[in-house]
N, C-alpha and C positions, 0 to 999 in steps of 0.2 A: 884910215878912217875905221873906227870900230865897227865889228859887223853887229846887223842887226837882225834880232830874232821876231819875228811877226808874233803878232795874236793872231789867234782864229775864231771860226764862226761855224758852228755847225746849221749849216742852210737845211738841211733836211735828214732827218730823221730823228728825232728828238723821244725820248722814250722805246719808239716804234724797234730800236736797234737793240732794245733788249729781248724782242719775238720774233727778231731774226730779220727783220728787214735791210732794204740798204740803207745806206748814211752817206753823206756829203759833208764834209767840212774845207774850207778851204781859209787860206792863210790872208790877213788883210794888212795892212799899210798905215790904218790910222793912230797909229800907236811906235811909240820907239820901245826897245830894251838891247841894252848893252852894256859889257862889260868896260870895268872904270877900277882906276884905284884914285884914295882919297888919302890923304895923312888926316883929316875932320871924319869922325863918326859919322855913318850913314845906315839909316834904317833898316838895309836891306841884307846887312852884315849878321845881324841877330839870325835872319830866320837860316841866314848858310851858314853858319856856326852849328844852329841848331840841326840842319840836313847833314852838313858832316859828322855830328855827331851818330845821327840815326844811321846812314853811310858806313861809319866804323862798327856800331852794332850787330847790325845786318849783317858783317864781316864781307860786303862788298869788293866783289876783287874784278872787276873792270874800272873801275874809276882809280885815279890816281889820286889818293887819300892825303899822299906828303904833300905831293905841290898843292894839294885844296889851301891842306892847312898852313902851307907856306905864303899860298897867295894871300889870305887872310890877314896873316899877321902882317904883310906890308901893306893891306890897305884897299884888299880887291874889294870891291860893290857891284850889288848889279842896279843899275840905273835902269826904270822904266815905270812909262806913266801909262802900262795897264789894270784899269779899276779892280779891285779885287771883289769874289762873290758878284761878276756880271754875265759871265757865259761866255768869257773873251779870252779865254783860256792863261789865268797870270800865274797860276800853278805850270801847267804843261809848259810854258817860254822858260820856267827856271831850269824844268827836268831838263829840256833841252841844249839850254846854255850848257848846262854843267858837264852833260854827255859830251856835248861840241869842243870842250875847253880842256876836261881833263880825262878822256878816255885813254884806257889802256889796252884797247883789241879793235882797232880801226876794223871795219868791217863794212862792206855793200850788201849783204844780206840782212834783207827788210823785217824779216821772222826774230833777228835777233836784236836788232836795234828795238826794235819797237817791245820787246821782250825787258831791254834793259833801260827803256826809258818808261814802263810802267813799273820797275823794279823803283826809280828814282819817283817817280811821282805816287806811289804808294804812299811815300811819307806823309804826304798832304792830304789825300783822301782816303786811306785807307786800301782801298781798292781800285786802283786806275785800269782804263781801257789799254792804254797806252795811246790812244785815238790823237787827244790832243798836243802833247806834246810831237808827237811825228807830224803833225801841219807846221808846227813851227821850229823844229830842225830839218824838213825838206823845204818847207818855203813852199811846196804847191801844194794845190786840193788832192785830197787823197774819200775814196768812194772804195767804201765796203760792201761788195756785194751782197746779192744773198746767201753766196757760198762762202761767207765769213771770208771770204780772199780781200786782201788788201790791195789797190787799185794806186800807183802815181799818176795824176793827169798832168799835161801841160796846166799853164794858166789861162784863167778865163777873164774875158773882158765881161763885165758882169751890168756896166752903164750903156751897152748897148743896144736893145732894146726894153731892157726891165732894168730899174734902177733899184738896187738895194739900199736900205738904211735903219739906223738904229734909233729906237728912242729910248731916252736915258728917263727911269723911274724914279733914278735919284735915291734907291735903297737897296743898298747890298742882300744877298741872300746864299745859304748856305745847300750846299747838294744835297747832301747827305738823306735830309729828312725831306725833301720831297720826293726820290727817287724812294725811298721806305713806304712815302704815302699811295707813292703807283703800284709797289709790288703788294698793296695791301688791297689796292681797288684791282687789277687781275685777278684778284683771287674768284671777283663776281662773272658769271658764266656770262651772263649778256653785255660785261662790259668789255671781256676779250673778246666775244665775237661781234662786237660793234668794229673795235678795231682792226680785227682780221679783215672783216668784210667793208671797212668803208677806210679808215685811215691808211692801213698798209698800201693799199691799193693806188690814195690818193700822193704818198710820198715819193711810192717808184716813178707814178707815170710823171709827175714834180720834176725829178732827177732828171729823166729820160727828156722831157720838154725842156731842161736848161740844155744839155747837153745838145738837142740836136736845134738849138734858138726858136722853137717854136715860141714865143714872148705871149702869144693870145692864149694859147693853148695852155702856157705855165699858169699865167695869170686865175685861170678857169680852175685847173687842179689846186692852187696856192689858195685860194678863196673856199675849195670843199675843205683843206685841214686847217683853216681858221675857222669853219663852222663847226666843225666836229671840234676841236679846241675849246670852242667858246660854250660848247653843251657839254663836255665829257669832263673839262679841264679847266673849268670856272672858276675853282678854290686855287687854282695853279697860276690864273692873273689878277694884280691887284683890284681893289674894288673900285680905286679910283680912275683905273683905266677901263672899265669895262663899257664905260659910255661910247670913248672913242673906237674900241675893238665892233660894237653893234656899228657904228656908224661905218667902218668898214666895210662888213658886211652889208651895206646899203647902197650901197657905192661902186664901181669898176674901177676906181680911181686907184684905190692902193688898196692891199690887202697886209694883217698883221696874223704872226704866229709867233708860237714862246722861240725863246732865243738861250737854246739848251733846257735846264732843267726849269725855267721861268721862276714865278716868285717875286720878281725883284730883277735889279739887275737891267739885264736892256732884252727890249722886245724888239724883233727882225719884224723890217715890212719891205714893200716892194711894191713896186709902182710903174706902169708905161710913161705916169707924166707926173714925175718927178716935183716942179715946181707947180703946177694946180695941185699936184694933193698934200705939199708943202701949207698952202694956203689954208687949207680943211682942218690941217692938225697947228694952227697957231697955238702957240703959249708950250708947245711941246718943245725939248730940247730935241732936234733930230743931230744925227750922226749919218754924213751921207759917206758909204762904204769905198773904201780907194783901197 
C-alpha cells in the first residue's frame, strides 16, 4: 500500500509566529497524497518536472536528481486530493514526498531535515519556513516554541472534547501578498502592540489549554483570537463570511479563526457541540478534521 503523506493545519499561530510566538501545526487525515506511476499523462507530472528542473538549478546535492528524473520518464505522479491555495499545506506534502522518496543523506537530525525541506519547498513560495512540509513527513504535530526550538509531540485526539473543522470558502488564495499585507500593518505602533498585548497572549495560553485538555478554558482563549481577528484582520476574511464569523462571536457554540494565512481557502473552527453548531452554520460546506 503506498504511503501516505498528510496535509496539515496550523491550529495556532497564524501571523503571530513571525513576532516570535509559538505555533501548532499538526498533521490531518482528510485528504490522501501518494506516489503512483501512470503510462496516461497526469497533472501533477508538470509541476515535478518543473521542481526537478529548479532542484538541478539550485545544484541540489541531497536529493537524488537521476532517479527523480528516471522515475519521471516511466511514469511517477504524485496523486492527491489536497486543494491548492487553502492553508492545508499541498506545497509542503510535495517537499516532503520528494525528501521521503529520493533523499540522498538519510538523517534524524531535525535541524537538517527541516533545513532541506525548506530548501525543497522554496521553489513554490519563495521563502518557506520549512514548518509545513515537517508536519507532513513526521505525520505528528510539531509546536514551535518561543525559543524558535522545534517540538515532536505524540498525536492528539483533537474530537475529544473540542471538535475541530473546516469551512470550505470555495476560493483559493495566494500567501505571498497577504503575509506582504501583515508585514505592512506591523509597521503601525498600536497595531504590534495590540498583538503583543492581546493576541500573543491569547495563542500561547490556546496551545497551553489544548495541550493540557482544558476544552472550557481553550474555547475562552479560541474566541479572544477570533475577536481580535475579526477587528485587526477583517480585510484578512471574506466579506461574505463576515456574518457568520460575528455570529460566532455571539455564541459559545463554536468559534472561528483564519486557517494560516486566511483570504480564501478554509477557515478553522471549533466547537464543544459539534452537531448544534453544525446546525447554526447550514448551507456552509463544513470539513469535520480526522
Amino acid at each position: 500500500m503506498p504511503k501516505n503523506f498528510p496535509a496539515k493545519i496550523l491550529l495556532f499561530g497564524e501571523y503571530t509566529i513571525l513576532l516570535g510566538s509559538p505555533a501548532l501545526a499538526i498533521p490531518i487525515n482528510n485528504f490522501q497524497s501518494n506516489w503512483n506511476f501512470s503510462d496516461a499523462p497526469h497533472p501533477s507530472q508538470v509541476h515535478l518536472q518543473t521542481l526537478l528542473q529548479h532542484l538541478k538549478t539550485e545544484k541540489c546535492d541531497f536529493i537524488d536528481l537521476f532517479r527523480f528524473e528516471k522515475d519521471l520518464r516511466k511514469g511517477l505522479l504524485f496523486d492527491t486530493n489536497i486543494p491548492i491555495g487553502y492553508g492545508a499545506g499541498s506545497s509542503g506534502v510535495v517537499s516532503a514526498a520528494v525528501l521521503d522518496r529520493f533523499t540522498l543523506q538519510s538523517t534524524e537530525k531535525i535541524d537538517v531535515i527541516r533545513a532541506q525541506l525548506k530548501f525543497i519547498e522554496d521553489h513554490f513560495h519563495g521563502n518557506s519556513s520549512g514548518l509545513d512540509p515537517m508536519v507532513s513527513y513526521y505525520g505528528k504535530p510539531i509546536l514551535i516554541d518561543e525559543e524558535k526550538q522545534i517540538n515532536l509531540l505524540e498525536p492528539m485526539t483533537l474530537q475529544e472534547g473540542c471538535t475541530f473543522f473546516l469551512i470550505d470558502t470555495q476560493r483559493s488564495r495566494s500567501t505571498a501578498p497577504l503575509v506582504a499585507s501583515f508585514k505592512e500593518k506591523i509597521q503601525e505602533e498600536n497595531f504590534i502592540a495590540a498583538i503583543k498585548q492581546d493576541l500573543v497572549p491569547a495563542v500561547r495560553q490556546s496551545i497551553t489549554h489544548l495541550q493540557e485538555k482544558a476544552w472550557t478554558a481553550l474555547m475562552e482563549s479560541a474566541h479572544d483570537i477570533s475577536m481580535f481577528q475579526f477587528k485587526h484582520f477583517k480585510d484578512f476574511i471574506l466579506p461574505n463570511f463576515h456574518d457568520l464569523w460575528l455570529k460566532s462571536l455571539r455564541t459559545d457554540l463554536f468559534s472561528l479563526k483564519l486557517c494560516g494565512a486566511g483570504g480564501g481557502g478554509y477557515i478553522l473552527g471549533m466547537s464543544p457541540d459539534y452537531l448544534a453548531a453544525k446546525k447554526l452554520m447550514r448551507g456552509y460546506k463544513l470539513i469535520k478534521i480526522s
